[in-house]
C-alpha positions in Angstrom: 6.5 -7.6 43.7 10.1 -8.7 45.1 13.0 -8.0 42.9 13.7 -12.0 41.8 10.0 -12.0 40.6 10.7 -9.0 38.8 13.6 -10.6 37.0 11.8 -13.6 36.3 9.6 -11.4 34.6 11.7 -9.6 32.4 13.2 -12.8 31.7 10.1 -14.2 30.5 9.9 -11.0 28.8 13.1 -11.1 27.0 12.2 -14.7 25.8 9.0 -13.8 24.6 10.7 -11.0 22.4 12.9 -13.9 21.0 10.1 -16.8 20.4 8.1 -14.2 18.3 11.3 -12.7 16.5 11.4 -16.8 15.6 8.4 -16.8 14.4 8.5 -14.1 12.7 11.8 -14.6 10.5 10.2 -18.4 9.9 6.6 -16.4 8.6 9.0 -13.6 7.2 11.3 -16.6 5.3 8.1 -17.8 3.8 7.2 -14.6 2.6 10.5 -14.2 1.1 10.3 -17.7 -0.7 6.9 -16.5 -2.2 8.4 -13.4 -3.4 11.7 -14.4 -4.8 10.1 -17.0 -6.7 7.5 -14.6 -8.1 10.6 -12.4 -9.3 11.8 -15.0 -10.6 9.2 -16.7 -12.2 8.1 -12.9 -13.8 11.0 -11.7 -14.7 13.2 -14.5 -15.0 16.0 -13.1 -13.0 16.0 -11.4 -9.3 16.4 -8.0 -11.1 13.5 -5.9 -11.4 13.0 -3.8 -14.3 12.1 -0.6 -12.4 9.4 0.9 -10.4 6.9 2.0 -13.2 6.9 -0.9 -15.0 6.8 -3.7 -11.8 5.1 -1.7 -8.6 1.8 -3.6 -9.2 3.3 -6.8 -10.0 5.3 -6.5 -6.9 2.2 -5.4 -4.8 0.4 -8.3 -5.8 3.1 -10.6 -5.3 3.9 -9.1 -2.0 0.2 -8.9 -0.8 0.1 -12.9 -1.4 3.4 -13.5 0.5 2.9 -11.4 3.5 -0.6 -12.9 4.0 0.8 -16.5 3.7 3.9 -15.9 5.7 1.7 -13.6 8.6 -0.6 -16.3 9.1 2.0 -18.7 9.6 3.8 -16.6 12.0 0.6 -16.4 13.6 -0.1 -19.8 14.4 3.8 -20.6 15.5 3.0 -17.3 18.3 -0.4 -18.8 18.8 1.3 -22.5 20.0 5.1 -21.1 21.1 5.3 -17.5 22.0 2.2 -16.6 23.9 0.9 -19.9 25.1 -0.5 -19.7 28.6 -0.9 -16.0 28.3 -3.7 -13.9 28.6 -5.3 -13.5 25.2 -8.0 -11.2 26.0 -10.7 -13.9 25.7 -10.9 -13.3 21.8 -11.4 -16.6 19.6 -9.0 -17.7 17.7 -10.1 -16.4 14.5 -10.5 -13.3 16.1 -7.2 -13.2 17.5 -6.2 -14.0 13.5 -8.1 -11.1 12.4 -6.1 -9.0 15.0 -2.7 -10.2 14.6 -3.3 -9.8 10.4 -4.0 -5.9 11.0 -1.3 -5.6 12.8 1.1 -7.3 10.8 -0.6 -5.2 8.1 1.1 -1.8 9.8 4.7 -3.7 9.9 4.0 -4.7 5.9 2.9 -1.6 5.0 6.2 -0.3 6.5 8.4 -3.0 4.9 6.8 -2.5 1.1 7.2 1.5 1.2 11.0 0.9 2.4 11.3 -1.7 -0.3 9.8 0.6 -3.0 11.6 3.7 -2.0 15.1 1.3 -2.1 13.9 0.0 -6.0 12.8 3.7 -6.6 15.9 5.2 -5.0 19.0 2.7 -5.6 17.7 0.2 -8.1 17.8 -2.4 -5.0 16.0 -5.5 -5.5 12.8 -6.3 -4.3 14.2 -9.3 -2.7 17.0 -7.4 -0.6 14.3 -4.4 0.5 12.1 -6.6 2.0 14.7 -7.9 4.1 15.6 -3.9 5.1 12.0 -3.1 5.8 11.8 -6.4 8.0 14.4 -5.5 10.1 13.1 -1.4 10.4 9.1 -3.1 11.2 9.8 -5.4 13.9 9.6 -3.6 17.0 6.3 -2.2 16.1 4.8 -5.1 15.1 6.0 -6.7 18.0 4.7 -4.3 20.4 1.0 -4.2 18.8 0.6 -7.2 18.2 1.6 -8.0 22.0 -0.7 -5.2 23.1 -3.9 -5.4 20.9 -4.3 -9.5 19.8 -2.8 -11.1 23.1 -3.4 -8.2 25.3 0.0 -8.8 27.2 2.4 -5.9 28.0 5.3 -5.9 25.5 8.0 -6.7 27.8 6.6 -8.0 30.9 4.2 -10.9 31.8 1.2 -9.0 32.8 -1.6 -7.1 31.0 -1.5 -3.7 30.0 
């Protein structure tokens, strides 16, 4: 491969990273929106009482959210980020199915940094979502690259 295909490449690469990082933050928004109005409509206020009393309120609430806001994050990758691409010859609702488990890892990740935060420093709910987003994203990125569209993580070819 010559060196300006090579750079095209990681180009491609680069923007790649920066479509699904848009889609993401959009699905990730969503979530948010679902969640602060949850707070909100539970507690009347974006303050949480504390961790004993609101962990399974705030599971449930972020269970809902992440599965609304991952789907939608989903379909914007599906029709911006990885169109054209190999996809491994999986149906879409496969690829769905995929792309949900692997979100899952980056949500697990963001609701045990959020829950430590409430645990730990009293922080919102709200605000260590946004924390945990920011930690998840490289991972999630990367396997969900790798295992639902089967494209290397930073180059345009297959791993």
């Amino acid at each position: 491969m010559s060196k300006a295909a090579d750079g095209r490449g990681r180009r491609r690469g680069v923007l790649r990273i920066v479509k699904f990082a848009l889609a993401s933050s959009i699905g990730f928004l969503i979530a948010e929106a679902i969640l602060v109005l949850g707070v909100l409509a539970l507690y009347h206020t974006t303050k949480v009482p504390g961790i004993t009393s609101s962990s399974l309120a705030i599971l449930g609430l972020d269970a809902l959210a992440f599965g609304v806001g991952v789907t939608a994050a989903f379909v914007i990758n599906e029709r911006v980020t990885v169109r054209g691409l190999h996809r491994g010859g999986a149906s879409w609702l496969v690829r769905l199915g995929k792309y949900q488990l692997a979100a899952l890892l980056g949500n697990v990740l963001i609701v045990v940094i959020q829950l430590a935060l409430l645990a730990t420093i009293s922080l919102s709910p709200v605000f260590g979502s946004v924390v945990g987003a920011v930690v998840s994203y490289p991972v999630t990125y990367a396997v969900s690259m790798y295992f639902v569209w089967r494209v290397h993580p930073l180059r345009d070819e297959q791993p």
